[in-house]
SEBA-498191 format. One record per residue (C-alpha): residue in three letters; x negated, y, z. Coordinates in steps of 0.25 Angstrom, whole numbers. Layout:
# SEBA-498191
@residuo->ALA	east->X	north->Y	up->Z
...
# end
This chain:
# SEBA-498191
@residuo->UNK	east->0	north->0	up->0
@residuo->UNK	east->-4	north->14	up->-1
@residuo->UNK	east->-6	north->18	up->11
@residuo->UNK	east->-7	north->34	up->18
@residuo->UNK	east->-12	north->35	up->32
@residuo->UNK	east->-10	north->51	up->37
@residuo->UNK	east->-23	north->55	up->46
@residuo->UNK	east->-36	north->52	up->47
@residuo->UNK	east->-39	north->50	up->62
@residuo->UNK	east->-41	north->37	up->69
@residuo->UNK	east->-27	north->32	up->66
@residuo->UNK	east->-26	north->37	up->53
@residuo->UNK	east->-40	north->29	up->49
@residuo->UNK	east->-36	north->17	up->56
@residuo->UNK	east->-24	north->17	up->49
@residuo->UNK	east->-29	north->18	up->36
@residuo->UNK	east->-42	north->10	up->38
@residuo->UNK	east->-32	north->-2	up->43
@residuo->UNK	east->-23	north->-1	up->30
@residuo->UNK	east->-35	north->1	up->21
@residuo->UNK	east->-38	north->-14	up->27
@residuo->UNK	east->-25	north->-19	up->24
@residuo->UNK	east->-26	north->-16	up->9
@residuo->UNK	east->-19	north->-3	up->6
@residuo->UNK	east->-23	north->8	up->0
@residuo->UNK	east->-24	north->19	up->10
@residuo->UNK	east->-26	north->35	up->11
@residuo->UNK	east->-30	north->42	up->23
@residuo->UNK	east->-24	north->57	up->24
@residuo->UNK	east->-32	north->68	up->33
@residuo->UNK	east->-32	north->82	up->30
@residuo->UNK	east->-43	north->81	up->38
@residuo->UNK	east->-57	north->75	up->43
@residuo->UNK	east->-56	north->60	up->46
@residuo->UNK	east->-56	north->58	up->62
@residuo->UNK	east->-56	north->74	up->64
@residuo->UNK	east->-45	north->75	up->72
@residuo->UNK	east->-40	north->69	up->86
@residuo->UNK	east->-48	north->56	up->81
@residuo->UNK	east->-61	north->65	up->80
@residuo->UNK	east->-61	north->71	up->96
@residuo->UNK	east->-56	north->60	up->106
@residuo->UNK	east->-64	north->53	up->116
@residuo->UNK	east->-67	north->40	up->107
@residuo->UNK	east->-60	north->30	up->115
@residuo->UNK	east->-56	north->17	up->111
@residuo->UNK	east->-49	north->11	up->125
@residuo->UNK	east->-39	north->2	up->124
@residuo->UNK	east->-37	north->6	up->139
@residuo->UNK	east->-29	north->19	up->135
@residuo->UNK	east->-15	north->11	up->136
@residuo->UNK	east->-11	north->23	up->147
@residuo->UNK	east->-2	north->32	up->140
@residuo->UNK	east->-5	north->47	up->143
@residuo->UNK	east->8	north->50	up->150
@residuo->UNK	east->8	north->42	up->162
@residuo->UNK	east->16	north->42	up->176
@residuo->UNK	east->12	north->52	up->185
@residuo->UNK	east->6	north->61	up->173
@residuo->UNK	east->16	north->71	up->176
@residuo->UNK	east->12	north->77	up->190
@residuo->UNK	east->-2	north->78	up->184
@residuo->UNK	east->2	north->87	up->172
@residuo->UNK	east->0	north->101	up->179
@residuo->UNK	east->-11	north->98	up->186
@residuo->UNK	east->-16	north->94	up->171
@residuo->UNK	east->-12	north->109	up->166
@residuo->UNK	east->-18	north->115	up->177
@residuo->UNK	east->-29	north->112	up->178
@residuo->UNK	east->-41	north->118	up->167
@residuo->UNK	east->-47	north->104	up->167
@residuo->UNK	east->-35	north->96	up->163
@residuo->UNK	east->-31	north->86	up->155
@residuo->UNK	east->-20	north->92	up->151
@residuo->UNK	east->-16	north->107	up->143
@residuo->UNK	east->-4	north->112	up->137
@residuo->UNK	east->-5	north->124	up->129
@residuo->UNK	east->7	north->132	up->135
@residuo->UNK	east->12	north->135	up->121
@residuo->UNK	east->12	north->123	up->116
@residuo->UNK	east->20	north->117	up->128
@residuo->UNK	east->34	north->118	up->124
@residuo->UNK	east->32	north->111	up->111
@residuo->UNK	east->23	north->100	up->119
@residuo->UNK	east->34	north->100	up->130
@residuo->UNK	east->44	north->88	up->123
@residuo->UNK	east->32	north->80	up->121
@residuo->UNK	east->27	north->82	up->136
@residuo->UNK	east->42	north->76	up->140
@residuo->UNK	east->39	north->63	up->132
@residuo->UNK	east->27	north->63	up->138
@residuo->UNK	east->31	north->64	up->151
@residuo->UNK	east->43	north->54	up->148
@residuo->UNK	east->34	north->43	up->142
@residuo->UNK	east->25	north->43	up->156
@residuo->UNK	east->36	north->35	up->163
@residuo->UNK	east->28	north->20	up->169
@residuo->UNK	east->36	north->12	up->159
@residuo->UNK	east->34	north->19	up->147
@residuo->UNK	east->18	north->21	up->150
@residuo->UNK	east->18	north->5	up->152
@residuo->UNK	east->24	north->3	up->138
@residuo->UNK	east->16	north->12	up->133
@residuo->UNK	east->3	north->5	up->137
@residuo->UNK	east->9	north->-7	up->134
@residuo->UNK	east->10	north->0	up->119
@residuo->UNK	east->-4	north->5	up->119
@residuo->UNK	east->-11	north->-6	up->125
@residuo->UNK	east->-8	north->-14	up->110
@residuo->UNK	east->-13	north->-1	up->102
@residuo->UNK	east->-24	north->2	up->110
@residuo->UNK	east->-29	north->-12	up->113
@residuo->UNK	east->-43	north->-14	up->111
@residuo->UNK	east->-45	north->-2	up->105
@residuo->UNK	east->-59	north->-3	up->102
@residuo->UNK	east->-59	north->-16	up->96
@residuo->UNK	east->-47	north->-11	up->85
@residuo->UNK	east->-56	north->-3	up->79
@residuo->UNK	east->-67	north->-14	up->76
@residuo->UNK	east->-62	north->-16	up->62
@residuo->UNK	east->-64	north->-2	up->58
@residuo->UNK	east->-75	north->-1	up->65
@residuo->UNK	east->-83	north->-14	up->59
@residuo->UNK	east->-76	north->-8	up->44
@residuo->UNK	east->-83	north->5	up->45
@residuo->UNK	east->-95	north->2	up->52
@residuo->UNK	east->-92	north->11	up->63
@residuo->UNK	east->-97	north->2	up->75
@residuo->UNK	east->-106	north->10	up->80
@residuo->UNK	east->-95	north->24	up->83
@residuo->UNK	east->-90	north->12	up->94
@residuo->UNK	east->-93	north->8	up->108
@residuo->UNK	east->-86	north->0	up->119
@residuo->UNK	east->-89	north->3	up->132
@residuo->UNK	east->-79	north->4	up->139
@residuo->UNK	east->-71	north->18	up->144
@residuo->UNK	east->-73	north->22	up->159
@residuo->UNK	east->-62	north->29	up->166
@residuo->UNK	east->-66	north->38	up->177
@residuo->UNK	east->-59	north->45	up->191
@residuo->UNK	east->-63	north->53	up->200
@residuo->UNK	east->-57	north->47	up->213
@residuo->UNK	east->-51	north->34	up->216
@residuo->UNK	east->-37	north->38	up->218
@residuo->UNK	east->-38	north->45	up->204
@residuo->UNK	east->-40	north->31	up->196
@residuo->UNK	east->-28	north->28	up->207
@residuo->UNK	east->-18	north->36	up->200
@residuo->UNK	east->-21	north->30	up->186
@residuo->UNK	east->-16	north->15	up->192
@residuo->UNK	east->-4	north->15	up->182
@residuo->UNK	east->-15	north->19	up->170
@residuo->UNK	east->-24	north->8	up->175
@residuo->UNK	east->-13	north->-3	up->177
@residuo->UNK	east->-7	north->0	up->163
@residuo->UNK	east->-21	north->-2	up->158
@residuo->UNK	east->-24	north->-15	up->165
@residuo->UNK	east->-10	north->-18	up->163
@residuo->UNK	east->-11	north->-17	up->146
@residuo->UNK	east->-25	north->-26	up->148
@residuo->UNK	east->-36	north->-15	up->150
@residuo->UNK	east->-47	north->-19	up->157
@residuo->UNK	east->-54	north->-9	up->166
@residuo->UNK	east->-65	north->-10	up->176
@residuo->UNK	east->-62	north->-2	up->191
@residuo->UNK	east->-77	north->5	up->194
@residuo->UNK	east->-78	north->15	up->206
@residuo->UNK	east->-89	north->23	up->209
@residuo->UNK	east->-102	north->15	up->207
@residuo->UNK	east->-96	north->6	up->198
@residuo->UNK	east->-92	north->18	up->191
@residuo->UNK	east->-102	north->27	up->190
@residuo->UNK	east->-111	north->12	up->185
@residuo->UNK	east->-102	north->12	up->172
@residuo->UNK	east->-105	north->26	up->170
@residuo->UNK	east->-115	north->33	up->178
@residuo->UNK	east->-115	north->47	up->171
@residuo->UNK	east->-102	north->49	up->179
@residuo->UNK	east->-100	north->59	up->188
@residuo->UNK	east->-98	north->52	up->203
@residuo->UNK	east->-85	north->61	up->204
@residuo->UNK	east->-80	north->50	up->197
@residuo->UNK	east->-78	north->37	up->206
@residuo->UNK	east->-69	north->29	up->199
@residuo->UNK	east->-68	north->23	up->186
@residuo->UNK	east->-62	north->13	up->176
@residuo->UNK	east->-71	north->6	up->167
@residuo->UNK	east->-63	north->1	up->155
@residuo->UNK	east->-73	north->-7	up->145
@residuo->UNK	east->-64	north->-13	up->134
@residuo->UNK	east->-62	north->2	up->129
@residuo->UNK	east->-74	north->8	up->120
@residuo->UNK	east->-76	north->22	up->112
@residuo->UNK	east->-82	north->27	up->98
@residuo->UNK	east->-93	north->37	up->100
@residuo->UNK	east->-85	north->45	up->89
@residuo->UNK	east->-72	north->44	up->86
@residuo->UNK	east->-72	north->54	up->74
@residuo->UNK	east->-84	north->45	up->68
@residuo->UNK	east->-77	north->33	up->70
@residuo->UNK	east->-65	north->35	up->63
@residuo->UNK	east->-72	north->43	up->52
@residuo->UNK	east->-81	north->30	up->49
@residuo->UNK	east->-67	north->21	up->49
@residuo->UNK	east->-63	north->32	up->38
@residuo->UNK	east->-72	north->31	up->30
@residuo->UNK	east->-73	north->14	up->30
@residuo->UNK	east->-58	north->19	up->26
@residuo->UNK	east->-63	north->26	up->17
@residuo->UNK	east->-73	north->14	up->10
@residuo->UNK	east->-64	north->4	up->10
@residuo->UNK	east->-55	north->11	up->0
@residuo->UNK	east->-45	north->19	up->9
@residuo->UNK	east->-45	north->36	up->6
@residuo->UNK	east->-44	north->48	up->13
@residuo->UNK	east->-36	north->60	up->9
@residuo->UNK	east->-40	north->75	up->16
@residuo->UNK	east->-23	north->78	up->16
@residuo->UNK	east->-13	north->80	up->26
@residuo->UNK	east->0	north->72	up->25
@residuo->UNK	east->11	north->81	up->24
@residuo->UNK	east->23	north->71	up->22
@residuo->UNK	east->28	north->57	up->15
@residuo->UNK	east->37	north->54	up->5
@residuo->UNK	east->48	north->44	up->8
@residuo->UNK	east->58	north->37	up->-1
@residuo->UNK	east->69	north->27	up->5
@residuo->UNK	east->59	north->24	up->17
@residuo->UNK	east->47	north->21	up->11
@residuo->UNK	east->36	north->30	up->10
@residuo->UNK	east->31	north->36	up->-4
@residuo->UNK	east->19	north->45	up->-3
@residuo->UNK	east->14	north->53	up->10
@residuo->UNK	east->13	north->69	up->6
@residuo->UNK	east->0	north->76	up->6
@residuo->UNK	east->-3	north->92	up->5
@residuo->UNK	east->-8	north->87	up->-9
@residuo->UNK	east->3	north->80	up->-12
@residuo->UNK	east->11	north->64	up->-10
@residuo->UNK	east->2	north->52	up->-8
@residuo->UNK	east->9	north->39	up->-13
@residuo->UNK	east->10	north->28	up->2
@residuo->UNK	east->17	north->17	up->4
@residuo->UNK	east->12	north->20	up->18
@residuo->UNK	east->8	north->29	up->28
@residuo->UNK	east->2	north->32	up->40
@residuo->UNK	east->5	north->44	up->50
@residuo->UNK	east->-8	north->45	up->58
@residuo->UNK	east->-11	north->60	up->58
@residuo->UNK	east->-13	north->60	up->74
@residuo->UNK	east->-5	north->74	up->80
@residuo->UNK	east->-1	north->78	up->65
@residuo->UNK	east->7	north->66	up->63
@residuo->UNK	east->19	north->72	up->68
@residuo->UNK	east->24	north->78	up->56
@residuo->UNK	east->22	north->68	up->48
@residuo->UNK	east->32	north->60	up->57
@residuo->UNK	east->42	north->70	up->57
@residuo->UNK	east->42	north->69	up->42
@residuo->UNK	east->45	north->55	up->43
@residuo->UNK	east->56	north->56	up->53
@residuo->UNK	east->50	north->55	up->66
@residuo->UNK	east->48	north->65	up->76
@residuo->UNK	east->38	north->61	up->85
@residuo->UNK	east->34	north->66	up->100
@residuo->UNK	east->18	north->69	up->93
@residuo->UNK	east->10	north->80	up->99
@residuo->UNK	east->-4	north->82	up->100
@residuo->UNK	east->-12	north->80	up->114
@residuo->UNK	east->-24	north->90	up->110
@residuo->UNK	east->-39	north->84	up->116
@residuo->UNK	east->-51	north->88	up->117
@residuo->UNK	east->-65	north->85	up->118
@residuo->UNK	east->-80	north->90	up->121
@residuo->UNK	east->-93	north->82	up->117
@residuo->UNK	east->-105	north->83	up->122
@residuo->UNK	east->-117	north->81	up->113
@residuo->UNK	east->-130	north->75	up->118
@residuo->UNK	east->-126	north->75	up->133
@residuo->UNK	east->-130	north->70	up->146
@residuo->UNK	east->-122	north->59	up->147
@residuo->UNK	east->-115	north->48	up->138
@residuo->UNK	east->-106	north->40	up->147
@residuo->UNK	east->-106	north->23	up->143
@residuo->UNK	east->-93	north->25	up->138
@residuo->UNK	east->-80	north->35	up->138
@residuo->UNK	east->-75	north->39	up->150
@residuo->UNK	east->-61	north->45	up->155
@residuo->UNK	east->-59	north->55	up->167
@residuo->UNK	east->-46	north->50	up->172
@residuo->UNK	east->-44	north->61	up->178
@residuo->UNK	east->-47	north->72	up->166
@residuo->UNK	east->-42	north->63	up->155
@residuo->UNK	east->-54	north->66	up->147
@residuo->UNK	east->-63	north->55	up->141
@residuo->UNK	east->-79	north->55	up->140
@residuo->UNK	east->-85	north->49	up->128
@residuo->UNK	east->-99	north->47	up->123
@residuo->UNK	east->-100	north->48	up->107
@residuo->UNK	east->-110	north->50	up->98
@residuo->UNK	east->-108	north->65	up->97
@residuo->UNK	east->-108	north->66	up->113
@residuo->UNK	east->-100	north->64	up->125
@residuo->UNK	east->-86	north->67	up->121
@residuo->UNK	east->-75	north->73	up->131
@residuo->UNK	east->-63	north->71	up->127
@residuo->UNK	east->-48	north->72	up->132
@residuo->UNK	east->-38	north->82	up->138
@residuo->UNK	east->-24	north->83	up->132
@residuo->UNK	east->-19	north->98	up->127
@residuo->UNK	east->-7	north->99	up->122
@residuo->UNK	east->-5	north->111	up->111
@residuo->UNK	east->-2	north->104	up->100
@residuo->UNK	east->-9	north->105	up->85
@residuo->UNK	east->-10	north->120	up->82
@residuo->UNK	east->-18	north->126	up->94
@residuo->UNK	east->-31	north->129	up->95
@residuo->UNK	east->-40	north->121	up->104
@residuo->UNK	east->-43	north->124	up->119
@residuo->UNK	east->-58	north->123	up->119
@residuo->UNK	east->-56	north->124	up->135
@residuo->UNK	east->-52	north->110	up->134
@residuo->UNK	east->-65	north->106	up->130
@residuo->UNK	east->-73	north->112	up->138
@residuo->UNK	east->-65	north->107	up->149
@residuo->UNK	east->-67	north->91	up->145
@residuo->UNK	east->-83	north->96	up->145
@residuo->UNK	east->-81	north->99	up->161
@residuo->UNK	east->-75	north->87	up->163
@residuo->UNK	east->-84	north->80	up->157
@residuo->UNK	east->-95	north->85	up->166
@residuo->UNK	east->-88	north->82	up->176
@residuo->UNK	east->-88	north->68	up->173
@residuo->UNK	east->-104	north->68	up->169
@residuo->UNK	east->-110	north->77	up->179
@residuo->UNK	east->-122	north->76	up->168
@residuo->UNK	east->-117	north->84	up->159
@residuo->UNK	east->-122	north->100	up->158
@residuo->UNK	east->-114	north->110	up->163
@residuo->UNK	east->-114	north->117	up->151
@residuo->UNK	east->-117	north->113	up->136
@residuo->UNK	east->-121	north->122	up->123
@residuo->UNK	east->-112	north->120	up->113
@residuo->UNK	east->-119	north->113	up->102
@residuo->UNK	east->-119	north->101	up->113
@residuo->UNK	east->-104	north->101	up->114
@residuo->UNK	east->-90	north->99	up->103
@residuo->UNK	east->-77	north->102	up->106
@residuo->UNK	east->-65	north->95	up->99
@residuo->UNK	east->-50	north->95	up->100
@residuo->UNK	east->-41	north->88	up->94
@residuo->UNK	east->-24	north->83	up->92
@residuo->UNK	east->-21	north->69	up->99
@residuo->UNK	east->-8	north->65	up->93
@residuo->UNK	east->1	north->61	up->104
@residuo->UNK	east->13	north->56	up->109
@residuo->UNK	east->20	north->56	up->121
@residuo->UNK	east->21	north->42	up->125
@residuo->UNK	east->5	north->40	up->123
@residuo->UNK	east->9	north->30	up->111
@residuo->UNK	east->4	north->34	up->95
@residuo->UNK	east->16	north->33	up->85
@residuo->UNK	east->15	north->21	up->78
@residuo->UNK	east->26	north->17	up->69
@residuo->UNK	east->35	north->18	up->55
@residuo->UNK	east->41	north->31	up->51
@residuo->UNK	east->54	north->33	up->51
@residuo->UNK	east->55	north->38	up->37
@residuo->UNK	east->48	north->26	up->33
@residuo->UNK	east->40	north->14	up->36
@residuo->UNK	east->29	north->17	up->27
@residuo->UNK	east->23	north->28	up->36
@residuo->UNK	east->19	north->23	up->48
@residuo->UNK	east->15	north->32	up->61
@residuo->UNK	east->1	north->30	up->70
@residuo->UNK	east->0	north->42	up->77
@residuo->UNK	east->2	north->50	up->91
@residuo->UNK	east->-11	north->41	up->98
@residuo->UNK	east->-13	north->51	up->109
@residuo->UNK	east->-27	north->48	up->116
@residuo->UNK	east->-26	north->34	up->109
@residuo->UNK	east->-30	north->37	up->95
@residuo->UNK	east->-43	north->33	up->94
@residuo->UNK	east->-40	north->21	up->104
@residuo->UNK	east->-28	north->16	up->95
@residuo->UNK	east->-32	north->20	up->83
@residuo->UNK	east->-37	north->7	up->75
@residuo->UNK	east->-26	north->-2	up->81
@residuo->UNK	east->-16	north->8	up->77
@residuo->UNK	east->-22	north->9	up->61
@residuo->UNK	east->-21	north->-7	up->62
@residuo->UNK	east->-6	north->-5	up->66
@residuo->UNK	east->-4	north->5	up->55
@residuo->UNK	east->-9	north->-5	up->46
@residuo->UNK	east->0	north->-18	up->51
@residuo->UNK	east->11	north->-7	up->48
@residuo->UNK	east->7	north->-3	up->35
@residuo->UNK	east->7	north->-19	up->31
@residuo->UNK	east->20	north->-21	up->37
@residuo->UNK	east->12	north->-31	up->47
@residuo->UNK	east->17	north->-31	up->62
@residuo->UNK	east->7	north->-22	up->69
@residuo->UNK	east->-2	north->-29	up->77
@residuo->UNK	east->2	north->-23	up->90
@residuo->UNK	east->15	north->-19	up->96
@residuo->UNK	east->18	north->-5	up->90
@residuo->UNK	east->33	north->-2	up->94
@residuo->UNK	east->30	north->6	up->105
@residuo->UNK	east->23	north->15	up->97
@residuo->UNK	east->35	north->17	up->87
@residuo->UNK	east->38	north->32	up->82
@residuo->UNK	east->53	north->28	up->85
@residuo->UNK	east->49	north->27	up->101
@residuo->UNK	east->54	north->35	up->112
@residuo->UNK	east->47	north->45	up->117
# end
């Protein structure tokens, strides 16, 4: 079949690159750079363990303690907050202790062995060496902090993570650059992390690109459908003949739903990061303050800081404070970092997670038709869920039944 996958991050090329495998003839749309955009900037993580959806019991009482304070994980931009504010209820809504188990229960499949899902990319592209198993550390400050995360941790255990306890010592043996204001920690080793996620996914676009698949620099702009089945996918340049399609344009997906018929909860959780070239310290692996909900990651352009949630929307201009306020935390987690770097030893990045309120992607048929098929909305589980959901794509595509359970994901779902 001929084959249109829309968006050329992560999901977009695991899309496409598992099709190509099937035998069709497939073209890749970015108006952009391969990887530039929410795929470029995120902390690198490939854990299976990420099952715990962002909205959570409890999570409400936290909220303005979050906005207060100038080293938060959370920001809203007041102007943006009424137009935020339905998605927030959803949000809110989905944290209820039955829902969140479901949920897991639904990620656990998509996000199972997340690093292995992408050895047949990886081996195909020759990319092994962007890839590093060594596990993810999870850190706290105090006891009774990794005390209130028992309903994350039992819904980890619960969906078949395994995790290691380590306090103090124990902890600061696994990684000894730590600061010793950390005294408990979770050592998770199954997970792993690429030392480049932009890279990584470039060079699996350009094994796309060997093996007979193309890339075309247009923005999708629409589909043409007759009696149900899809006909060609509009470009700004004009109709591209498919008998399938792919919507995997991240947090610029939504439109192109809504012209299909479904209106979906899709907003944008804006994240940030900091790198550190050449420093001080390069952890054994990625590491999560619990407590600051940012990640440390060494790659091969430096250590990476990457996380926060910001929530105002795609058209305005980044909050550089946001940054520099990952770079304090970060120090505060290695005390060996300077106080203090010139700027040709730092890089700054923001960029668009596309995210629904539930913490679950969008995968799933049109309603219009069901040539087109959805795999957007992965929140913080893009790159972690990337390469199992282009092999979903591609059951869907050959009308083969997917290989793991997909209904919770349905664009028909309540929210």
């Amino acid at each position: 079949m001929k084959v249109v996958v829309i968006g050329g991050g992560v999901v977009g090329v695991a899309s496409a690159s598992f099709a190509l495998r099937d035998g069709h003839e497939v073209t890749l749309l970015e108006p952009g750079a391969i990887a530039e955009g929410a795929t470029f900037g995120n902390a690198g993580c490939l854990n299976a363990s990420s099952v715990v959806p962002m909205s959570v019991p409890g999570n409400l009482a936290k909220v303005p303690g979050w906005l207060l304070d100038p080293l938060g994980p959370l920001s809203i931009r007041w102007s943006y907050a009424p137009k935020i504010a339905p998605w927030l209820v959803k949000f809110l809504r989905a944290g209820t202790r039955e829902r969140v188990t479901a949920q897991a229960q639904a990620l656990r499949g998509l996000l199972h062995d997340s690093y292995g899902s992408y050895a047949a990319l990886v081996k195909n592209a020759g990319a092994e060496t962007l890839m590093r198993r060594n596990g993810h550390l999870v850190v706290y400050r105090s006891k009774a902090d990794f005390e209130g995360d028992a309903f994350g941790w039992s819904l980890r255990r619960d969906n078949g993570i395994a995790f290691d306890v380590l306090e103090r010592d124990a902890l600061w043996r696994q990684e000894p650059s730590l600061s010793r204001d950390y005294e408990i920690g979770v050592f998770i080793p199954g997970n792993g992390h690429t030392v480049n996620p932009n890279r990584l996914i470039a060079t699996l676009a350009e094994a796309f690109l060997r093996d007979g698949g193309a890339v075309r620099r247009e923005r999708a702009t629409g589909f043409d459908v007759e009696g149900g089945r899809l006909k060609a996918v509009r470009t700004e340049s004009g109709a591209i003949p498919a008998d399938a399609a792919v919507v995997a344009a991240g947090a610029h997906s939504k439109p192109l739903a809504t012209a299909l018929g479904d209106d979906l909860p899709l907003d944008t959780e804006r994240g940030y990061h900091v790198v550190i070239k050449d420093p001080e310290v390069t952890p054994r692996s990625s590491i999560l303050d619990a407590a600051g909900k940012f990640v440390a990651t060494p790659m091969d352009v430096g250590l990476r800081f990457a996380g926060t949630v910001e929530f105002a929307g795609l058209e305005a201009a980044p909050d550089w404070r946001r940054a520099r306020m990952l770079l304090t935390l970060g120090r505060r987690l290695f005390p060996a970092l300077r106080d203090g770097y010139p700027e040709d030893r730092l890089s700054r990045w923001m960029g668009f997670r596309p995210s629904m309120p539930d913490s679950l992607p969008v995968i799933g048929r049109a309603r219009a038709t069901r040539d087109v098929i959805y795999a957007f909305g992965h929140g913080h589980v893009g790159l972690a869920a990337g390469a199992r959901t282009g092999a979903v794509v591609a059951d869907l595509i050959a009308g083969r039944p997917p290989s793991i359970p997909i209904d919770a994901f349905a664009p028909t779902r309540r929210f």
